[in-house]
N, C-alpha and C positions, 0 to 999 in steps of 0.2 A: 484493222481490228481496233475496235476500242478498249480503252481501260479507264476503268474505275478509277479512281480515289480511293486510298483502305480508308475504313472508319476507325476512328479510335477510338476504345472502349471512353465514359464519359466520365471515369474517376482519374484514367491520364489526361484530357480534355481539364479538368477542374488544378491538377497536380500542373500541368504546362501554364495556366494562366493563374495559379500563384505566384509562379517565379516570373511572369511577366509582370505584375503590379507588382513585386515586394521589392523587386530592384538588389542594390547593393548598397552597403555603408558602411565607414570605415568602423573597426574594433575599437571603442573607447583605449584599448591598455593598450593593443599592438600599434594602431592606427594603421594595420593592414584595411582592405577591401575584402567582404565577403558579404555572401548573400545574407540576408536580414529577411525573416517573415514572420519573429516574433517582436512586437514593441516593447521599450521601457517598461509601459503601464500595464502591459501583460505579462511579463515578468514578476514584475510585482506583488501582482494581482495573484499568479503562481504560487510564490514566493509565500504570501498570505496565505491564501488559499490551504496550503498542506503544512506549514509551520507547525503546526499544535498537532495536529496528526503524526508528524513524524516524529515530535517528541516523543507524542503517547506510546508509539511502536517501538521506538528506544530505550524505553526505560521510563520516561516521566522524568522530570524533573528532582535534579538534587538539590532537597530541602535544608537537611540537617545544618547545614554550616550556610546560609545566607551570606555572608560576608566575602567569601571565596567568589559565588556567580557575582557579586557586584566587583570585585578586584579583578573578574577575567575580562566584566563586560569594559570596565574600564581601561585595560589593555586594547580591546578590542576598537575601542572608540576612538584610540590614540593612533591607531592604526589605519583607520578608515577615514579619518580626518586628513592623511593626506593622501589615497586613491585616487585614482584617476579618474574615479565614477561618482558622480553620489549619488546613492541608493539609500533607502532607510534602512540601515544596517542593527543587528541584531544579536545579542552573543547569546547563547544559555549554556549551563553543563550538568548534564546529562547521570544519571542513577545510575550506569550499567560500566560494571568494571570491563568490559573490553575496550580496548586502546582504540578511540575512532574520533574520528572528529567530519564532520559535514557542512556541506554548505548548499540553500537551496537558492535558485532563481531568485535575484530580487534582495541576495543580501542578507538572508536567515541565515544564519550560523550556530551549530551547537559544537560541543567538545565534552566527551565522555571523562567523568572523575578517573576510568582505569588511564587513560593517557595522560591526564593530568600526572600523576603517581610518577610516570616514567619520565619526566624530563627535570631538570636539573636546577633552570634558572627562569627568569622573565625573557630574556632574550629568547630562550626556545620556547618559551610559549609563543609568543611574538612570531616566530618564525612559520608555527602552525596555524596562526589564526591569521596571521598575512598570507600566506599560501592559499587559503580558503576564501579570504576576501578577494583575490585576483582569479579565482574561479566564477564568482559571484561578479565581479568587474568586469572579466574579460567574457564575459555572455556562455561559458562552457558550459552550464547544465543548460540554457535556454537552446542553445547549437544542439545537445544532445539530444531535448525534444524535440527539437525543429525535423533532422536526421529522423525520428522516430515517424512523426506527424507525415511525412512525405515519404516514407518507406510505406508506412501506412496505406497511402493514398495507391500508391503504385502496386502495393498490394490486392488492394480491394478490385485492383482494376485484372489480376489475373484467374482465369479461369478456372471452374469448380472449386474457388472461396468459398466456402459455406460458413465463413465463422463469424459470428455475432456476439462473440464474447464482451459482455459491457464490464470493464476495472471498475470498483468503488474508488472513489479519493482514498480511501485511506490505503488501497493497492498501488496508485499513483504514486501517493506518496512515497511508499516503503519503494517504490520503484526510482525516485529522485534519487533519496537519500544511497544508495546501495549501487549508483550507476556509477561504471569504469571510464576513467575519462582516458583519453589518449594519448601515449606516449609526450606527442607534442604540446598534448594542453598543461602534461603535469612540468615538464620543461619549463614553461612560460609560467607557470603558476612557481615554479621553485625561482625563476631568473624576477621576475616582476615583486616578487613578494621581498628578497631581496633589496631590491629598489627601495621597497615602502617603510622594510625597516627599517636600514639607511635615512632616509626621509623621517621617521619618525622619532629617533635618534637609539636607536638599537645596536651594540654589536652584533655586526653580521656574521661572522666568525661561528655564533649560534645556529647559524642554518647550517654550515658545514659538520657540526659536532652532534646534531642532531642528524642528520641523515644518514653520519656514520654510525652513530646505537641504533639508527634503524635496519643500518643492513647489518648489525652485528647481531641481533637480535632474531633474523628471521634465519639466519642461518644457525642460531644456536641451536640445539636437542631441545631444549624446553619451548623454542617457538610454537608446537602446536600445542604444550601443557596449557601456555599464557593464554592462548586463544588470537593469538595477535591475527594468524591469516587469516580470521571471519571477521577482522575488524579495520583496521587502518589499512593493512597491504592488501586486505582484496581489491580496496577500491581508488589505492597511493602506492602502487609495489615499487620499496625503493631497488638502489642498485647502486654499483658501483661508478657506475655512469653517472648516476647524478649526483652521488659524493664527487667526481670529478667538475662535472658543470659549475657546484656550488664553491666548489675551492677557484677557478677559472673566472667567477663572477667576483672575487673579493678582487681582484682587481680595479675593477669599476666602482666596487663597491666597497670600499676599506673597511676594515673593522676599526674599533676604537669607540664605541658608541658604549651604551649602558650595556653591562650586564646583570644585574638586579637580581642578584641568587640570594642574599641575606634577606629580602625583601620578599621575593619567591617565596623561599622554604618557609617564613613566618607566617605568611598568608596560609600555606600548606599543612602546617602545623598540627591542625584539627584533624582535618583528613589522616597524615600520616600517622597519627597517634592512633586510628582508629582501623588501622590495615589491618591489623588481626580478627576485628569484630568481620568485617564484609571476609573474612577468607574463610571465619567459620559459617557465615552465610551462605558461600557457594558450595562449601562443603555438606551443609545441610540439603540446598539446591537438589544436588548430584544425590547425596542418599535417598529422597523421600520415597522413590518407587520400588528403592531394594531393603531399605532399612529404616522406615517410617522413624521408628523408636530411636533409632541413633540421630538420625535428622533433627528430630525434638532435643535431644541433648547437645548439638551444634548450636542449633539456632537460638536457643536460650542461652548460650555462651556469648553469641553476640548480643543479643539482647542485654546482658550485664552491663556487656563492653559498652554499647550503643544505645541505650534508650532511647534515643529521640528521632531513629529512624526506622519511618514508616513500612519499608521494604521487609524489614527483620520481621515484625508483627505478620505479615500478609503471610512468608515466606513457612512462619509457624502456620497459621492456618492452613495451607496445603499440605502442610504431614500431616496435622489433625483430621483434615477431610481425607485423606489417604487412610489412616484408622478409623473413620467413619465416625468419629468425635465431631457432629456437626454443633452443636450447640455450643462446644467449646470451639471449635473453629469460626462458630460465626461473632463471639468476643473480639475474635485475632483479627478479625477484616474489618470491626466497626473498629479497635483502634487504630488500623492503618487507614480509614479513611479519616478519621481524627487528626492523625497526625500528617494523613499525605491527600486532601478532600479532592486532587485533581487527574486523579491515575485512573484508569479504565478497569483496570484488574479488579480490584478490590470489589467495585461495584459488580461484575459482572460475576463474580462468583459467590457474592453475599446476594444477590437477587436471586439465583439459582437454590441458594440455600432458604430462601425464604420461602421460594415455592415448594420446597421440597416440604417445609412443614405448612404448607397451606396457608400461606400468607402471602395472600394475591397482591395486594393493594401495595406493601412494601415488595414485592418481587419485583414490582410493573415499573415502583419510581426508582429503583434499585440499577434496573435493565436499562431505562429509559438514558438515569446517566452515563452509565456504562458507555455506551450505543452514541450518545453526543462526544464523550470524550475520544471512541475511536470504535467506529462500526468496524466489529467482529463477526464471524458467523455465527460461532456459537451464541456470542448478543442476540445477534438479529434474531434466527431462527427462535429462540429462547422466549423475544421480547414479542414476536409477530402469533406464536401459539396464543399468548396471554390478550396480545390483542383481537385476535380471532375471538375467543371466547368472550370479549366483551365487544362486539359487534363490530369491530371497527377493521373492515373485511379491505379495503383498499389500503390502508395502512399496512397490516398481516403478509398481505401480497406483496407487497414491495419486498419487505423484508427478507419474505422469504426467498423473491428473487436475486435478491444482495444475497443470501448463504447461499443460493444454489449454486455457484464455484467452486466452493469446498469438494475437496476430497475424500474419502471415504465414506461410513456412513451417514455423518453428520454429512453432506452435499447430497447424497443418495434421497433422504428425509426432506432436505429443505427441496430439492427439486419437486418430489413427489405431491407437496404440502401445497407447492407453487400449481403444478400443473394440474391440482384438485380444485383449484379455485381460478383459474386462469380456463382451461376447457370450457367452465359454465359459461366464459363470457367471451371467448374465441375458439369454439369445436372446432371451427374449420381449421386451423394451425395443426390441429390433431386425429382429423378423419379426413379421409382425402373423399369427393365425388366426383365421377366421374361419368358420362353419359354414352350410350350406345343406341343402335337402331338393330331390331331384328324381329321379323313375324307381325309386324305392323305395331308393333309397344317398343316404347321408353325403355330400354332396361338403366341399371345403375348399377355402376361398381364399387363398391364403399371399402375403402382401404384402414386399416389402424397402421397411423404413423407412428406409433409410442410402442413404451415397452411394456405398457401396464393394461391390462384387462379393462376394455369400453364397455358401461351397459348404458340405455337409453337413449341408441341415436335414432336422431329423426333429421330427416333429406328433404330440403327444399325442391322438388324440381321443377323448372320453367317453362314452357315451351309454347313458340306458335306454330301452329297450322293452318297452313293456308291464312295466312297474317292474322288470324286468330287467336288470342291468349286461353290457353291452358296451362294450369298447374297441379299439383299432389306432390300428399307428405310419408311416402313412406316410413315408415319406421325398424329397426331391427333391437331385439332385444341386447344383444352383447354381441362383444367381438375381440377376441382372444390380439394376444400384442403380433405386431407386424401383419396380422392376416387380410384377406381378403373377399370378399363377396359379392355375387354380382344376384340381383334381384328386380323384379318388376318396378316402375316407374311410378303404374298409376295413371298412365297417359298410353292411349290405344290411336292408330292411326290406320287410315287406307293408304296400302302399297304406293297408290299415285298420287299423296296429298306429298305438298311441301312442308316440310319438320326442319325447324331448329329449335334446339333446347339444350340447358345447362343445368346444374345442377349442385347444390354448395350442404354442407352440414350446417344443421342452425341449432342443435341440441344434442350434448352428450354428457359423461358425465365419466369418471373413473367410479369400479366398482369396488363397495362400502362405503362410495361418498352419497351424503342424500341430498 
């Protein structure tokens, strides 16, 4: 008996001979051997690539005290100066009081004001932003995509896949920054980082005193008040364990270096002075959907506190627009892009407001920035109606393809908006044809794939006889969602001639579209 050879699908075919070119090399930090199938310059390029994005998704950038992100980037630099990689390394810190800090491929590093708040000295800062450069060093978010990209592939390659879901970058993104890294990566991210303070001249004594408020912290009653488990421990959960590793690492690694807490708290100063304006902030936050009016007298509490930041101003504008005070809401978002001209937010709900009062022209430039500083749905969706209406119909389309992932009604909308303009120029994706033989005619079975009401199709059908070409265009007026119908071709034949023919949709349309 003979046997075949199995075939194997051609996305494990592509997935086997990546790992045959991409080989092995050793971990810059561990100088283990492991497989490698992203490069330096794609890392990088990563790294770049979703940087400002994932800012935007975090918060934006914190403006108010400029002197703080330049004292952390300079930590930062102190730090990475002696790594084991070099990367073009990056610090920022971040608008959003939850305790988090990230690091992207490539060396991008941010660190949120609310963490800031909770540490004590330089050394623990130090201990956080080394910990995240040894992420960024030791290739762990690029290994995570790598993991992804080849689950991917292996994916694709099993049976009744039908998923074609395309991410935006700006889902990419929020997808880096919020990825769990593994037990053993955060080990070696807490043991290496260690190392760098050491190297950099830091007491390391800081990593241990630090991981101990972390696990004192998450086990306090207030940890879910603080927010801490949607921020630093979903994505660093400490433990007793590695209060243990880090006291076992001072060994190697003696403390005795700087502690720089006079230095710390003075830099902090501004910020700390200013803890009660951002707590009536989030307390405003939290009111606006049950008590607009209370909201307004929070947020203008910090407002007193805080003039100078942008967040406050926006933060009033949505109680206002929650009481439908749009023109007084739309004051509060022209000074928050005043004072903050690089946040997403602002723009995309002062463009919403401008169309609302028929001010096209500023809604479009409004949306447009919005939409550059971090493609939303509601953006898109928002920004592609306005460009519909000024002709600019492949541009619309895209857009609205980008919202169509959304969930609930906003995705429902954008989908709908998508496949009103997508149909004209691909029926076939959305009518199925199909061909048959009976009584000497063509017939055809004309299917709706969708969920939405077809009128206007018209069926290409092919066919030769007796190597002769024949064709007709049937037409049916509508065709209700999922249904199906089967109809004359347009093509007649004799019992003994030879037929083959095909048959494909070339025009439909969803109904109420013209």
């Amino acid at each position: 008996m003979l046997h075949r050879r199995p075939k194997f699908p051609p996305a494990l075919l592509l997935a086997a001979l990546a790992l045959t070119l991409a080989g092995c090399a050793a971990n810059p930090v561990t100088g283990k051997r492991e497989l490698s199938l992203i490069s330096t310059g794609q890392e990088i390029a990563m790294g770049e690539q979703h940087y400002l994005s994932s800012q935007q998704a975090a918060g934006g950038l914190y403006t108010a005290d400029a002197a703080l992100t330049e004292y952390v980037a300079a930590v930062g630099r102190r730090l990475a100066a002696v790594s084991d990689r070099e990367l073009p390394y990056e610090f920022v810190v971040l608008n959003d009081g939850t305790p988090n800090a990230w690091a992207l491929p490539g060396g991008k590093i941010a660190i949120n004001r609310g963490l800031l708040l909770q540490l004590d000295n330089e050394a623990e800062l130090a201990a956080v932003l080394a910990h995240e450069i040894v992420h960024a060093a030791a290739r762990h978010g690029a290994r995570a995509v790598q993991r992804s990209v080849f689950t991917g592939l292996l994916g694709a390659a099993l049976p009744g896949d039908v998923s074609n879901t395309v991410v935006g970058a700006a889902g990419k993104a929020v997808q880096l920054i919020n990825r769990k890294y593994s037990r053993k990566a955060e080990s070696a991210a807490d043991y290496h980082g260690m190392k760098y303070m050491r190297a950099a001249g830091y007491d390391t004594s800081a990593a241990v005193t630090l991981q101990e408020k972390f696990v004192a912290l998450s086990e306090s009653e207030s940890a879910g008040q603080d927010n801490w488990l949607s921020g630093l421990f979903a994505s660093h959960p400490p433990s007793a364990e590695r209060v243990k590793a880090n006291r076992a690492a001072l060994a190697e690694f003696p403390p005795g270096g700087e502690l720089g807490r006079g230095r710390y708290q003075g830099k902090l100063a501004y910020l700390r002075a200013r803890r009660g304006a951002y707590a009536n902030a989030e307390r405003a936050r939290q009111l606006i959907e049950t008590d607009a009016q209370a909201a307004l007298r929070a947020i203008n509490a910090a407002i007193k506190q805080e003039p100078r930041e942008a967040l406050f101003r926006g933060i009033k504008g949505h109680a206002l627009t929650q009481q439908e005070r749009l023109r007084e809401a739309a004051r509060e978002y022209d000074a928050a892009i005043q004072m903050g001209p690089d946040f997403y937010q602002w723009y995309l709900v002062r463009g919403i407001i401008h169309f609302n009062f028929n001010e096209r022209r500023q809604a479009r430039a409004a949306l447009e920035r919005s939409n550059e500083l971090l493609s939303t749905a509601l953006g898109a969706y928002s920004l592609g109606g306005i460009l519909l209406d000024d002709g600019e119909r492949e541009r619309a389309k895209q857009l609205f393809r980008d919202a169509s992932g959304a969930g609930g009604e906003l995705g429902k909308s954008a989908r709908l908006a998508f496949v009103k303009l997508d149909i004209a120029d691909e029926p076939g994706r959305y009518v199925g044809a199909a061909v048959s033989f009976a009584g000497g005619e063509v017939m055809v079975t004309v299917k709706n794939l969708t969920p939405y009401q077809i009128t206007g199709i018209v069926i290409q059908v092919d066919a030769t006889i007796n190597g002769q070409p024949a064709s007709a265009r049937p037409s049916l007026a509508r065709l209700a969602p999922g249904d199906s119908v089967s109809l004359p071709g347009g093509i007649r034949y004799w019992e003994e001639d030879e037929v083959e023919a095909a048959a494909k949709a070339v025009r439909a349309r969803l109904a109420g579209s013209e």
